[in-house]
C-alpha positions, -999 to +999 in steps of 0.1 A: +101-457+397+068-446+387+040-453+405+003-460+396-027-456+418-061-472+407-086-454+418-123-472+433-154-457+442-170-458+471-208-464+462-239-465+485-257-503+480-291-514+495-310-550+489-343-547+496-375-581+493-399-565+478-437-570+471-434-583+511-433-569+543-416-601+559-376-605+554-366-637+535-399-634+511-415-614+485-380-605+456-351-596+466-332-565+443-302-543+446-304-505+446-274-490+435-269-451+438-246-434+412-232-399+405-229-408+374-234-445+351-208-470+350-201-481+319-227-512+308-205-541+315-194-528+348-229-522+360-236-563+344-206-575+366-221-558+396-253-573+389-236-607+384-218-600+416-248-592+434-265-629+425-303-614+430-325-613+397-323-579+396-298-550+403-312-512+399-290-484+391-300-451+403-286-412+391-304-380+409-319-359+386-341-325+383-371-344+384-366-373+402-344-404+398-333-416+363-337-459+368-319-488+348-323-524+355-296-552+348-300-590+357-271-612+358-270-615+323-287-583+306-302-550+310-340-552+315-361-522+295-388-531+325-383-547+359-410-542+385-402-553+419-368-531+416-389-505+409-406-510+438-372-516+457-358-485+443-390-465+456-384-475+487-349-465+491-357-433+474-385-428+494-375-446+527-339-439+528-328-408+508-357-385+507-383-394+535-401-362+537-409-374+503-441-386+489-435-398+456-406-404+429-409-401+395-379-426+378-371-420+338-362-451+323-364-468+294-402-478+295-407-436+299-418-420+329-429-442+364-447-424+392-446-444+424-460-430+456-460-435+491-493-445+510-503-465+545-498-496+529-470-496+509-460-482+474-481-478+443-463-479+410-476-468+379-464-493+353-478-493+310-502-515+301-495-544+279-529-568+270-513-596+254-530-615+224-531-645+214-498-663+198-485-696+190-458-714+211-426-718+202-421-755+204-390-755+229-415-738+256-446-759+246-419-793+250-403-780+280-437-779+303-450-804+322-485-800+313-499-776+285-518-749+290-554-737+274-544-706+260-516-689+247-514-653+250-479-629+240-473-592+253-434-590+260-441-621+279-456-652+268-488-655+290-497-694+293-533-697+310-542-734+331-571-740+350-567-737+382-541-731+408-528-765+419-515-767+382-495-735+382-481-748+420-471-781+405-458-773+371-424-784+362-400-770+334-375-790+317-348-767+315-325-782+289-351-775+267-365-747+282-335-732+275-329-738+237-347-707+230-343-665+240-369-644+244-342-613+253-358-593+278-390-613+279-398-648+297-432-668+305-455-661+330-481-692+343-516-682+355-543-693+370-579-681+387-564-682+424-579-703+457-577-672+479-567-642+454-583-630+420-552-652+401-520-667+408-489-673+384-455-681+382-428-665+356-394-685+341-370-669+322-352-690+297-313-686+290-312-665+325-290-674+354-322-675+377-350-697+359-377-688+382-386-653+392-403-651+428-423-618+419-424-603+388-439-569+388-434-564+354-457-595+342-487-580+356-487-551+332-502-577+306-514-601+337-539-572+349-555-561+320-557-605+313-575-611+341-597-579+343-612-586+312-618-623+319-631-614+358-654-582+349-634-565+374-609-534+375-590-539+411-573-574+417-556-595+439-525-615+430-504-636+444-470-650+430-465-686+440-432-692+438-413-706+471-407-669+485-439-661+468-453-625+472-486-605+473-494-579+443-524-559+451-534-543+414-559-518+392-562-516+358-566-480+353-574-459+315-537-468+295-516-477+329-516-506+357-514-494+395-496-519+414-492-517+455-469-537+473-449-531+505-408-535+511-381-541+533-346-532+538-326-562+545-287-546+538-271-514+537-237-507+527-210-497+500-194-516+472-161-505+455-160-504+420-126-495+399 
């Protein structure tokens, strides 16, 4: 009789909130560490496994860390908050004596560093512009915004806080459209930051993204432009909510946040 063994790997997991220093707030993200990458739809079923809205995938290189980012559903080209999570395993975890990690993914090259307060990732700039809305966003909101602005995101503008707290989405319709890697983000002048928002992602197992790193490439340069000023705070108001503090900075956007480790252990994978 012949027999078959099927081999698994034994692979080194973290989840990490980030953009918090509190467990149970800020986004929560997987940080995988490979010797080498799974093939795509293994990597998606881990992600789908994990149930967090992001999982990142890390390899060891000669220059740092080459990064990829899958949700549930599909690899990201740009996720920040499991950025930050992957900087802070990198940085916490594997390579302490380190001060900064350069990751190479496929948005190019992202520097984060170590300081007293945190992380600080270096992330492109993307201004949006001004766009129409498609109709099954503008018919899925509960109240419409007073300007429409498109980078990868669609960047919908209200007047104040409250209405960025209390907006609904009407996901049946909400979801009648795909934006692939992109989603809306909801902003506002904030109370007790510089601005506020929110970001949805239609078609996507998780609608609502507590902290969305990756919005604030177009939300900074936004809000710099319409404040006069170059170094902001943010806040993300969604129930975990999380605190951003950002720059706007020659053809890049710095953003600083802090991190914690909330699991550590291994996954098998055939």
């Amino acid at each position: 009789m012949v027999c078959f063994v099927i081999c698994s790997m034994d692979i080194r997991i973290f989840q990490i909130d980030a953009f918090t220093n509190q467990l149970f707030s800020g986004n929560p993200a997987c940080v995988v560490i490979l010797k080498h990458w799974l093939e795509d739809k293994q990597m998606l079923a881990v992600a789908a496994e994990n149930a967090v809205a992001e999982t990142a995938f890390l390899i060891q290189n000669k220059d740092g860390y080459s990064l990829r980012w899958f949700t549930p559903d599909v690899e990201m080209d740009l996720c920040g908050h499991a950025t930050l999570a992957s900087a802070h395993v990198v940085l916490h975890h594997l390579h302490p004596n380190w001060g900064q990690v350069d990751f190479d993914t496929k948005s190019g090259s992202l520097r984060v560093t170590k300081n007293p307060s945190g992380y600080e990732m270096n992330l492109p700039n993307r201004p949006p512009v001004l766009s129409d809305l498609p109709l099954p966003i503008e018919k899925a909101l509960s109240q419409q915004p007073l300007q429409v602005l498109k980078a990868r995101d669609y960047v919908l503008v209200y007047p104040d806080e409250s209405t960025v707290r209390n907006l609904q989405i009407n996901r049946l319709v909400f979801d009648k459209i795909n934006l692939g890697t992109g989603g809306v983000v909801v902003t506002a002048p904030g109370t007790s930051c510089d601005f506020v928002s929110r970001f949805f992602t239609p078609q996507a197992t998780i609608l609502e993204d507590p902290v969305t790193g990756s919005a604030h490439c177009s939300l900074v340069p936004y809000w710099s432009f319409v404040l006069g000023k170059t170094n902001l705070m943010a806040r993300q108001i969604s129930e975990r909510g999380g605190a951003l503090n950002c720059s706007l900075k020659d053809d890049c956007v710095l953003i600083r946040g802090e991190a914690t480790t909330f699991l550590e252990g291994h996954i098998q994978v055939n």
